[in-house]
C-alpha positions as a Markdown table, in Angstrom:
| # | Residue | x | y | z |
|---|---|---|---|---|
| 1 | Unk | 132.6 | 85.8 | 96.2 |
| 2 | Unk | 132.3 | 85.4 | 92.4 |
| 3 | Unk | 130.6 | 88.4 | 91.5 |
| 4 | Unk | 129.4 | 92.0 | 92.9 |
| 5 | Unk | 127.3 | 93.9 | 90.7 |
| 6 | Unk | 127.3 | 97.9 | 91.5 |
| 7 | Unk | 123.7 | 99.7 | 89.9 |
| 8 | Unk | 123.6 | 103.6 | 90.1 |
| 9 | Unk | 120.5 | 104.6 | 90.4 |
| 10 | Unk | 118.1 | 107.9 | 90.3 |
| 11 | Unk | 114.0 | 107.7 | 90.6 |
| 12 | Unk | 114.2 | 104.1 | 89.3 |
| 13 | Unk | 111.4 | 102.6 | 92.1 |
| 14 | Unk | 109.1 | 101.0 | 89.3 |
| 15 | Unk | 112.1 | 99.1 | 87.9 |
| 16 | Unk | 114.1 | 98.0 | 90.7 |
| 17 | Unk | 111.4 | 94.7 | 91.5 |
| 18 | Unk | 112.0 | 93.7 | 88.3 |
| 19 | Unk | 115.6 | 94.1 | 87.9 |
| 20 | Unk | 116.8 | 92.1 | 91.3 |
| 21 | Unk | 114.2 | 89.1 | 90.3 |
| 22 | Unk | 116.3 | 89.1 | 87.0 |
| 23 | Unk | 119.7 | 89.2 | 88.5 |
| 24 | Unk | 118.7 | 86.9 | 91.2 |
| 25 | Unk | 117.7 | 84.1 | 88.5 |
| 26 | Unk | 120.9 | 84.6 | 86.4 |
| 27 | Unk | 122.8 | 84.0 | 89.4 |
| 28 | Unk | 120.9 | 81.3 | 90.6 |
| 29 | Unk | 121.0 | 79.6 | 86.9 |
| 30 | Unk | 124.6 | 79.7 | 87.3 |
| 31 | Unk | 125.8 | 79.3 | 90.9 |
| 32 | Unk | 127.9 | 82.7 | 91.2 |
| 33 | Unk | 128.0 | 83.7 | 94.3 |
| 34 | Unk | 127.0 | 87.1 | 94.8 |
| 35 | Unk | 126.1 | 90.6 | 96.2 |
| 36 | Unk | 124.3 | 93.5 | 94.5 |
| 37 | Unk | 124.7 | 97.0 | 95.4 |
| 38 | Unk | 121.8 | 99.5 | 95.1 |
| 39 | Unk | 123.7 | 102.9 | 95.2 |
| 40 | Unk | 120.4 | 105.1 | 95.6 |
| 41 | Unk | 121.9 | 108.9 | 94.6 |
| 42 | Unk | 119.6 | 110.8 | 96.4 |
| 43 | Unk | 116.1 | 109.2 | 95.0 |
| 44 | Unk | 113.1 | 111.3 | 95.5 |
| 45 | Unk | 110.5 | 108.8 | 94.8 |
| 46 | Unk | 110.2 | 105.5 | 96.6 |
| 47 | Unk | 113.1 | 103.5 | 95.5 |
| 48 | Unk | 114.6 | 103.8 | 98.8 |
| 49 | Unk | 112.0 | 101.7 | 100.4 |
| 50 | Unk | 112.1 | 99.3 | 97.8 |
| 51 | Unk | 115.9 | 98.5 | 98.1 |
| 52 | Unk | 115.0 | 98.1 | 102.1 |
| 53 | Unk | 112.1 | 95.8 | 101.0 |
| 54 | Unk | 114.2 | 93.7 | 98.6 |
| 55 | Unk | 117.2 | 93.9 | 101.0 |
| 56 | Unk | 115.1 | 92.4 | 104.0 |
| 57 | Unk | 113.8 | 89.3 | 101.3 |
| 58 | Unk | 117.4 | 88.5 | 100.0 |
| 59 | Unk | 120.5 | 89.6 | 102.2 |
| 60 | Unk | 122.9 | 89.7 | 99.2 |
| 61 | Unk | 120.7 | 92.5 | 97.6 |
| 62 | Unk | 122.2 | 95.3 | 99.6 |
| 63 | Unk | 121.8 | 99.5 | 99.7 |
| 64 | Unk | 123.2 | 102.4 | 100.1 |
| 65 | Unk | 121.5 | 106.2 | 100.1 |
| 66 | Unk | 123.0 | 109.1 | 99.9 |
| 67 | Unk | 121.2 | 112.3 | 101.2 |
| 68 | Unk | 121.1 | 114.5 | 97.9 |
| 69 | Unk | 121.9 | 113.5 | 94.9 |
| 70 | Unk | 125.5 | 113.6 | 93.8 |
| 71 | Unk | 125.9 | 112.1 | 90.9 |
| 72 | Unk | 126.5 | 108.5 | 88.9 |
| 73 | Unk | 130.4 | 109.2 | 89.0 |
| 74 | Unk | 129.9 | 109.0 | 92.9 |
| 75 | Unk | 127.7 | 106.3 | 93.4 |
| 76 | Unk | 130.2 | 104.0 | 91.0 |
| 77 | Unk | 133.0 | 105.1 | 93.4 |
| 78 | Unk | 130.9 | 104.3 | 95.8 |
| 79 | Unk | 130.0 | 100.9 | 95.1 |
| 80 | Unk | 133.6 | 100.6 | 94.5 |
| 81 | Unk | 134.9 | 100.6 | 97.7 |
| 82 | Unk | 132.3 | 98.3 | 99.5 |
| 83 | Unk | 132.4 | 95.4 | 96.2 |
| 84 | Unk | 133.8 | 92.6 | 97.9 |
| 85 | Unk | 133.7 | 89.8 | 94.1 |
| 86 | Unk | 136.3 | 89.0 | 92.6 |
| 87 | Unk | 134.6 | 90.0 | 89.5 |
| 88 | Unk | 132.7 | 93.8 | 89.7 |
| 89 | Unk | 129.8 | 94.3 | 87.4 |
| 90 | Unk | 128.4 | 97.6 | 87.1 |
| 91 | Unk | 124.7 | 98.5 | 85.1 |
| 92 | Unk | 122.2 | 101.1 | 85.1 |
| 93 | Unk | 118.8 | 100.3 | 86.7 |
| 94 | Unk | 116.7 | 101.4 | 84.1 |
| 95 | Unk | 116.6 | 97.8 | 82.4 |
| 96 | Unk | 117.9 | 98.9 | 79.1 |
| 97 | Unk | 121.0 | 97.0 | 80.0 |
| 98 | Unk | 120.2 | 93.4 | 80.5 |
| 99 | Unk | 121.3 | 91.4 | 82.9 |
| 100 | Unk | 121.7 | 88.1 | 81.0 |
| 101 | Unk | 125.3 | 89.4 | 79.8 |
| 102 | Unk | 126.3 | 88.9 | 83.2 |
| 103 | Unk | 127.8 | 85.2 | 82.9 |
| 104 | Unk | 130.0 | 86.1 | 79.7 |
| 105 | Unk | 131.5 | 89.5 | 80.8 |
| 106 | Unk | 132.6 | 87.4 | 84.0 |
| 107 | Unk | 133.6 | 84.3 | 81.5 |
| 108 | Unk | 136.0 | 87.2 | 79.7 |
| 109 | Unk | 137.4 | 88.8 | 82.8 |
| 110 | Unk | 138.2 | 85.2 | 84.6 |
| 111 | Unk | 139.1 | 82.8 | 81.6 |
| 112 | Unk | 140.3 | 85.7 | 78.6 |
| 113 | Unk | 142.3 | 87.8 | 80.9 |
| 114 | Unk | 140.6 | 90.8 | 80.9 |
| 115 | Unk | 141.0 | 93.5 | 82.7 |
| 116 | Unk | 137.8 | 95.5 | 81.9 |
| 117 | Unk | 135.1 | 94.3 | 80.0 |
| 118 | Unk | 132.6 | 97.1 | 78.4 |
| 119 | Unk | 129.6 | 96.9 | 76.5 |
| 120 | Unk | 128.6 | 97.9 | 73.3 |
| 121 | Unk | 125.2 | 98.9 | 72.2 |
| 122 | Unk | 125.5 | 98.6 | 68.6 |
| 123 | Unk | 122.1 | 99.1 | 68.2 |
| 124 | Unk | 120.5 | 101.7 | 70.1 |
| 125 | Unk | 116.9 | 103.0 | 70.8 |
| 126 | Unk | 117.7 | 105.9 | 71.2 |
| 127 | Unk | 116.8 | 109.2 | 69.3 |
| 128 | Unk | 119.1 | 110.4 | 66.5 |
| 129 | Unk | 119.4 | 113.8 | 69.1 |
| 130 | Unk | 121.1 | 111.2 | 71.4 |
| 131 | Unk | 122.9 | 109.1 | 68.7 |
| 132 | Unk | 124.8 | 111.1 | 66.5 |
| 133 | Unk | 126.1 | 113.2 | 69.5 |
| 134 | Unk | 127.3 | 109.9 | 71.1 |
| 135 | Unk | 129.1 | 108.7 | 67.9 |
| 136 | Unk | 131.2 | 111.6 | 67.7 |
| 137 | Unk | 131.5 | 111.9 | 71.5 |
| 138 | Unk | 133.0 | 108.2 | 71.3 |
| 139 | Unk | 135.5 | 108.7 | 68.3 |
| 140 | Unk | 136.7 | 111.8 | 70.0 |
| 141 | Unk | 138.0 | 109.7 | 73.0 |
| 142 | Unk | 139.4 | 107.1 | 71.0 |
| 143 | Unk | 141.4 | 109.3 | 69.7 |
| 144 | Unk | 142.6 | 110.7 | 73.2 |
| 145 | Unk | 142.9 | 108.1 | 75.2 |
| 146 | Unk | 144.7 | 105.9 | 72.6 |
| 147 | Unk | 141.8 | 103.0 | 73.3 |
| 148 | Unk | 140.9 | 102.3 | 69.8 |
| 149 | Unk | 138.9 | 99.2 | 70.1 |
| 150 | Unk | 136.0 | 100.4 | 72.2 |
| 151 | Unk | 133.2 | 101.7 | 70.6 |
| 152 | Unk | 130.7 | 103.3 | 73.4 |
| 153 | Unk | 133.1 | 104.6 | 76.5 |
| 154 | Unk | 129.7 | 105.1 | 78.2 |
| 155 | Unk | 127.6 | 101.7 | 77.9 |
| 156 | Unk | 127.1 | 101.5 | 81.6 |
| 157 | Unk | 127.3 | 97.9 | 81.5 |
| 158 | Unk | 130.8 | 96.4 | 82.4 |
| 159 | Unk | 132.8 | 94.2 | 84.0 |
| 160 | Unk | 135.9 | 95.0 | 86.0 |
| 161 | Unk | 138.5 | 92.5 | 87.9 |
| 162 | Unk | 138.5 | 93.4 | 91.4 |
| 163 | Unk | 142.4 | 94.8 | 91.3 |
| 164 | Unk | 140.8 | 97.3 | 88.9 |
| 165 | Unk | 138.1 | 98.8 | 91.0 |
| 166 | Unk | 140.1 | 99.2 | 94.2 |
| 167 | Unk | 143.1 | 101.0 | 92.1 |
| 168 | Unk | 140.8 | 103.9 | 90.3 |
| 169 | Unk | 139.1 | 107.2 | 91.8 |
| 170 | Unk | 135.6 | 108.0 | 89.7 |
| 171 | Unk | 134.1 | 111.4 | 90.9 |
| 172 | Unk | 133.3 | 114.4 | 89.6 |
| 173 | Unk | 131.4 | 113.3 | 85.6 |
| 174 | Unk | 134.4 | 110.5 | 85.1 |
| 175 | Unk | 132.1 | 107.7 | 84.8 |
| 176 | Unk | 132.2 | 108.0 | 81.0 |
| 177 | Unk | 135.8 | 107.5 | 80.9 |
| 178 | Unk | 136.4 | 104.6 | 83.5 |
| 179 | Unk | 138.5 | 102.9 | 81.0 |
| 180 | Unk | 140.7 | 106.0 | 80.8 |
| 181 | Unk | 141.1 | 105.5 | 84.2 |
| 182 | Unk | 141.9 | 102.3 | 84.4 |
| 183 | Unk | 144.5 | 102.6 | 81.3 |
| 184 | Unk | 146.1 | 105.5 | 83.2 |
| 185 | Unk | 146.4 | 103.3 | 86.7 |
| 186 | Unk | 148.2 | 101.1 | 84.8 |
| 187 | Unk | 144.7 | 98.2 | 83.6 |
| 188 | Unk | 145.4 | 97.9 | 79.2 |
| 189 | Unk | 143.9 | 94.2 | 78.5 |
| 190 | Unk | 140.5 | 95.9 | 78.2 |
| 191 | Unk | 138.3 | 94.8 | 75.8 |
| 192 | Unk | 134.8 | 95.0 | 74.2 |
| 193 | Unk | 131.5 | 93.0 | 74.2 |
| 194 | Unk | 128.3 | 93.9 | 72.3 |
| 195 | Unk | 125.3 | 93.9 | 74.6 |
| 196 | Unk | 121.8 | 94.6 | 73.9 |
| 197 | Unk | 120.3 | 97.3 | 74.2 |
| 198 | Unk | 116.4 | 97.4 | 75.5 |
| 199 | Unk | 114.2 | 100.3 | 75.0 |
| 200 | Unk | 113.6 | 101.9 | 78.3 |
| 201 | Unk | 110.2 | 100.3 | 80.1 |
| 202 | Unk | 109.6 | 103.0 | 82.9 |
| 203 | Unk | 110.1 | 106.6 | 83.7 |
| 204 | Unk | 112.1 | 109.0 | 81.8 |
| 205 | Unk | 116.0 | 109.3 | 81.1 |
| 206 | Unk | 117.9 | 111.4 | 83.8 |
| 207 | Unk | 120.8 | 112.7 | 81.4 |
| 208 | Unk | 120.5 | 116.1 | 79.0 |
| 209 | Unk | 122.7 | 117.8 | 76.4 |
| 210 | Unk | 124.8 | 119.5 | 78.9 |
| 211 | Unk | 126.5 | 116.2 | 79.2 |
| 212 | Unk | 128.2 | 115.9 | 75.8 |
| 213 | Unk | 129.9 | 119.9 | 76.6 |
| 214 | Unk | 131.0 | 118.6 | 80.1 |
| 215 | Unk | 132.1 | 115.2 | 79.0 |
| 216 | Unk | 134.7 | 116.7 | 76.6 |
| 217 | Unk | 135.7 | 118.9 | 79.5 |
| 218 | Unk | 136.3 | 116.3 | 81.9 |
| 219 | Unk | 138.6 | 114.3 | 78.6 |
| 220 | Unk | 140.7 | 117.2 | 78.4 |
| 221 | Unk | 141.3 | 117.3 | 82.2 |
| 222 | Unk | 141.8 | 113.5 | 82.2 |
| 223 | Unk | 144.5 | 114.1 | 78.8 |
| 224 | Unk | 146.0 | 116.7 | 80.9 |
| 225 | Unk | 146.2 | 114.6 | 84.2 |
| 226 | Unk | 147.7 | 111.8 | 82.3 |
| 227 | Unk | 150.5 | 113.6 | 80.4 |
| 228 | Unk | 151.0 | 116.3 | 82.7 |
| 229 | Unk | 149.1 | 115.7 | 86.0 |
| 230 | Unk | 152.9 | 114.6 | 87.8 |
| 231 | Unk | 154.7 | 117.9 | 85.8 |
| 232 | Unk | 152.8 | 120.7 | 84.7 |
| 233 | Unk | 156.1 | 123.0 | 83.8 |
| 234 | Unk | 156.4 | 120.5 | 81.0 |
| 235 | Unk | 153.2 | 122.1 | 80.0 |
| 236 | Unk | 153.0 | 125.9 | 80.8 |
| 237 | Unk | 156.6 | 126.7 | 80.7 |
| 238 | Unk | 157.1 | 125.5 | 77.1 |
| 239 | Unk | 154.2 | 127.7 | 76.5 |
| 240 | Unk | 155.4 | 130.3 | 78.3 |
| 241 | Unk | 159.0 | 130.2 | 77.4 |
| 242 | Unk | 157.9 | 130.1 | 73.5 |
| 243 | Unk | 155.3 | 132.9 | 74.1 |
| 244 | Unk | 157.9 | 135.5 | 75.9 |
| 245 | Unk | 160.4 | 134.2 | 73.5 |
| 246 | Unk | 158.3 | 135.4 | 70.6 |
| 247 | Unk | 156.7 | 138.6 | 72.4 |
| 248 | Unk | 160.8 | 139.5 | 72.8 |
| 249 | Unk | 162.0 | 139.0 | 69.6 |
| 250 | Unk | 158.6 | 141.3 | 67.9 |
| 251 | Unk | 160.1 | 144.0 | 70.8 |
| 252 | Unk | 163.4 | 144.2 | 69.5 |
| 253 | Unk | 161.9 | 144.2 | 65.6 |
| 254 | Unk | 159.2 | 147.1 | 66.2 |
| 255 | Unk | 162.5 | 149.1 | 67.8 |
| 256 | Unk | 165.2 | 148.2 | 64.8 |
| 257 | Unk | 162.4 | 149.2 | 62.4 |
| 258 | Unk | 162.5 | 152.6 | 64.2 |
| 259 | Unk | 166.2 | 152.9 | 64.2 |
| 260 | Unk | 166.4 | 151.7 | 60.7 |
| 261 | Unk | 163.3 | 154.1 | 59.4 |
| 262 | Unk | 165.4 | 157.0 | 61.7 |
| 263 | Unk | 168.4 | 156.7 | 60.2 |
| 264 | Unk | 167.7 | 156.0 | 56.8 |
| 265 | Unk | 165.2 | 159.3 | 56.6 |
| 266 | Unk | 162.1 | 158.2 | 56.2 |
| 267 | Unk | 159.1 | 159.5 | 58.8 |
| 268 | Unk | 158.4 | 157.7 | 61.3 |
| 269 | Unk | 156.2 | 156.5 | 64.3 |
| 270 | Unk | 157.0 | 156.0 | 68.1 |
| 271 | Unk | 157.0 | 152.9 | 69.1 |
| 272 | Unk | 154.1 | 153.4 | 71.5 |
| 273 | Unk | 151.9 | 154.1 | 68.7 |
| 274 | Unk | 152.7 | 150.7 | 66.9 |
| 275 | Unk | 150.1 | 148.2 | 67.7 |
| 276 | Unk | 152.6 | 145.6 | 67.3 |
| 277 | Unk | 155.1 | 147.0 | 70.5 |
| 278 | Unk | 151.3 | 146.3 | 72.8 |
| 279 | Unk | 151.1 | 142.6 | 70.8 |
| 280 | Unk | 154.6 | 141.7 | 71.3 |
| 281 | Unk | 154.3 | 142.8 | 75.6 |
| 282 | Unk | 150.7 | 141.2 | 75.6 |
| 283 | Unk | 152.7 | 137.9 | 74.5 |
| 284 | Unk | 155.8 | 138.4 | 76.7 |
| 285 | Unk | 153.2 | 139.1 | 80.1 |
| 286 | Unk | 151.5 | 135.8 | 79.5 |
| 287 | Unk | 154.6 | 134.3 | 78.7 |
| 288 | Unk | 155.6 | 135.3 | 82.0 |
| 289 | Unk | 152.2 | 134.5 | 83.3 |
| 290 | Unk | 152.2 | 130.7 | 82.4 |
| 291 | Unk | 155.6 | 130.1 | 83.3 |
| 292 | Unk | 154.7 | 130.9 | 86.6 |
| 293 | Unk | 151.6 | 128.6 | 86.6 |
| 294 | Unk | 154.1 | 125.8 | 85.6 |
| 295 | Unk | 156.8 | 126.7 | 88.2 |
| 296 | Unk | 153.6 | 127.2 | 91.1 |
| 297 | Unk | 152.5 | 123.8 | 90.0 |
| 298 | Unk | 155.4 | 122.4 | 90.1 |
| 299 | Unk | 155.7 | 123.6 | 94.1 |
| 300 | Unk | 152.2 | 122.3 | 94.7 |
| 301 | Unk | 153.6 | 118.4 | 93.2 |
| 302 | Unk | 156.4 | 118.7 | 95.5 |
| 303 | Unk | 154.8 | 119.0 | 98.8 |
| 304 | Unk | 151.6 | 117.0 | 97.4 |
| 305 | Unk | 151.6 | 113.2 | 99.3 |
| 306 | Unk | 150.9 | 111.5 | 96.1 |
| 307 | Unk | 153.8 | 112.7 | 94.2 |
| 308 | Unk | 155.5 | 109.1 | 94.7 |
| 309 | Unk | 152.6 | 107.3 | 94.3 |
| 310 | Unk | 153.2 | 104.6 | 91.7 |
| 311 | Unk | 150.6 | 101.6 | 90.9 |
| 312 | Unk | 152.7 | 98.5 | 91.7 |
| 313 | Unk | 151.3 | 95.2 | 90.1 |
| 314 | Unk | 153.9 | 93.0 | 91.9 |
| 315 | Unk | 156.7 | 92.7 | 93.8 |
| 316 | Unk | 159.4 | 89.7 | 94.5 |
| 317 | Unk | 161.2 | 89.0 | 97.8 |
| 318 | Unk | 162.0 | 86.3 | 98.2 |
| 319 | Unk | 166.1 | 85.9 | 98.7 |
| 320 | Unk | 166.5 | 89.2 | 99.6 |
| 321 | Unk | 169.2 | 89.6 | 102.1 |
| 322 | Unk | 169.0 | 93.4 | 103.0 |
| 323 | Unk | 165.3 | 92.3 | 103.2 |
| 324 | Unk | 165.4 | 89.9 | 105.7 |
| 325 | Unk | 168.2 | 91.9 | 107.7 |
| 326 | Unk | 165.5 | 94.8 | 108.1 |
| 327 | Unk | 162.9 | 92.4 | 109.0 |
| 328 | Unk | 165.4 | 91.0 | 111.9 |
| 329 | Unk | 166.6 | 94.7 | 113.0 |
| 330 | Unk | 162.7 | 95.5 | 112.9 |
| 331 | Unk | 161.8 | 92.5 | 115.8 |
| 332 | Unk | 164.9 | 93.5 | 117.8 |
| 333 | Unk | 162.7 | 95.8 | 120.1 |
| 334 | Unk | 160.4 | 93.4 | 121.1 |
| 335 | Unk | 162.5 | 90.6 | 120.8 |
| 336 | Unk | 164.7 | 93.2 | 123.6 |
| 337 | Unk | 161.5 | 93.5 | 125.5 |
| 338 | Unk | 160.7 | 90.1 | 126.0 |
| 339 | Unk | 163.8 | 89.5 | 127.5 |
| 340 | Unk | 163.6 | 92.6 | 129.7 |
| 341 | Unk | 160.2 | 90.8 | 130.8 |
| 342 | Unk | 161.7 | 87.7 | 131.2 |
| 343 | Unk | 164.6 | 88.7 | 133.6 |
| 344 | Unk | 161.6 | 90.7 | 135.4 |
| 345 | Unk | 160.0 | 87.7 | 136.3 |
| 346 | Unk | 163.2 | 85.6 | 137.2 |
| 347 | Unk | 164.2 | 88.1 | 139.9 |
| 348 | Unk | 160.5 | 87.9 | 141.1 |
């Protein structure tokens, strides 16, 4: 199959009709073969019943419905799993992405080598409430994840080789970073195309403000996953070693202060009443603190069953002598059994 394309989708019955008569004559116009993938998160309107009703019209237009809504970063992962083309498209159902940039994104995965494939809306309708917020959203993960030639991380329009898909985990609010992801998992020939961007024909957008605080939460965790996710005391206990280490040394000051000021004649305070003596063990107990969390980390790594979990892109064997020796030990058993069986039957 040439092409699965994955659509998210929330409340979106009006344009759903419209949307899979599109796809349907892109597809057509250029003999892909193909599937689409309605992933209804938890819809309260009638766009269930739609999918069912397009579904039972064209087999390849396909659902799936969750029972409350969960979430886009879901639904991708979702769609995800069950994409079967060689060539995994994903798009929002609202019809501000358009569907017409389907043959070029798969023209840059299969003949330019691709990767991933995102889109750029360089020119938005969108309010400047929405814009300005996404600009510096964008140019703060460029910076992070060290992918400097995308512009919009979040353009829901894109285009993924199938390796890429099945290799990546979207959940929790990750969608926005899917090309983290794949950069982490090992995917860097990802590039950029500018799409257009449609005004939105029906309904209302699903998205608030709360969505730029928790998208720079969910960077820092991914920044933390990817430097530190596999050894966390590389993290916390520098931190806490430099933390106790300075707490220590501001002890041992405040007291040679007081032995200096003591026997030099001068008046002075106990060391409990020195604000710096409380600073310098506030500093040494989170020293201590975040050591800890480094060293309990480090314990949870170790008995985790994805500590050895590395993403192989290939692998030779051929002429491998210990290789096929393992292979021959590994049929001994049944090659022993079939002779067991044999004799069996000759005494019979």
């Amino acid at each position: 199959m040439d092409i699965s394309v994955v659509i998210p989708l929330y409340n979106e019955a009006e344009s759903l009709p419209e949307l899979a008569e599109w796809i349907e004559r892109v597809m057509e116009e250029n003999k892909f073969s193909y599937e689409v993938l309605f992933i209804n998160d938890g819809s309260t309107d009638d766009s269930w019943n739609v999918i069912k009703e397009l579904n039972s019209r064209n087999p390849r237009l396909k659902g799936v419905s969750f029972r409350r809504n969960y979430g886009k970063s879901p639904a991708l992962n979702t769609g995800f799993e069950r994409a079967q083309g060689d060539v995994v498209i994903t798009m929002d159902a609202d019809l501000q992405d358009s569907p017409d940039e389907i043959p070029e994104l798969y023209r840059m995965i299969t003949r330019d080598g691709y990767d991933l494939v995102s889109g750029w809306k360089k020119k938005r309708y969108d309010p400047l409430s929405k814009t300005i917020p996404t600009k510096l959203f964008n140019a703060t993960a460029r910076r992070v994840s060290g992918i400097h030639n995308l512009h919009d991380f979040n353009c829901g329009l894109k285009a993924y080789r199938k390796e890429v898909v099945k290799h990546i985990e979207v959940y929790g609010d990750m969608h926005r970073y899917v090309p983290y992801l794949a950069k982490n998992a090992g995917f860097t020939r990802i590039g950029e195309k500018e799409v257009h961007h449609r005004a939105r024909k029906y309904g209302t957008t699903k998205f608030g403000l709360d969505r730029f605080v928790n998208g720079y939460l969910d960077l820092l965790t991914l920044w933390f996953q990817a430097k530190f996710g596999v050894k966390p005391m590389h993290f916390f206990g520098l931190l806490g070693s430099l933390m106790f280490l300075l707490g220590f040394i501001a002890v041992i000051v405040v007291g040679a202060l007081k032995l200096y000021y003591m026997h030099s004649g001068h008046s002075y305070r106990l060391v409990t009443e020195s604000p710096y003596f409380y600073l310098s063990l506030t500093s040494m107990i989170l020293g201590t603190q975040l050591f800890l969390t480094g060293f309990l980390g480090e314990l949870i790594i170790r008995h985790s069953n994805d500590r050895n979990h590395y993403e192989i892109g290939d692998e030779t064997t051929g002429g491998d002598k210990a290789l096929e020796a393992r292979h021959r030990v590994n049929d001994l058993p049944d090659a022993i059994t079939i002779d067991k069986q044999q004799s069996t039957l000759d005494a019979q």
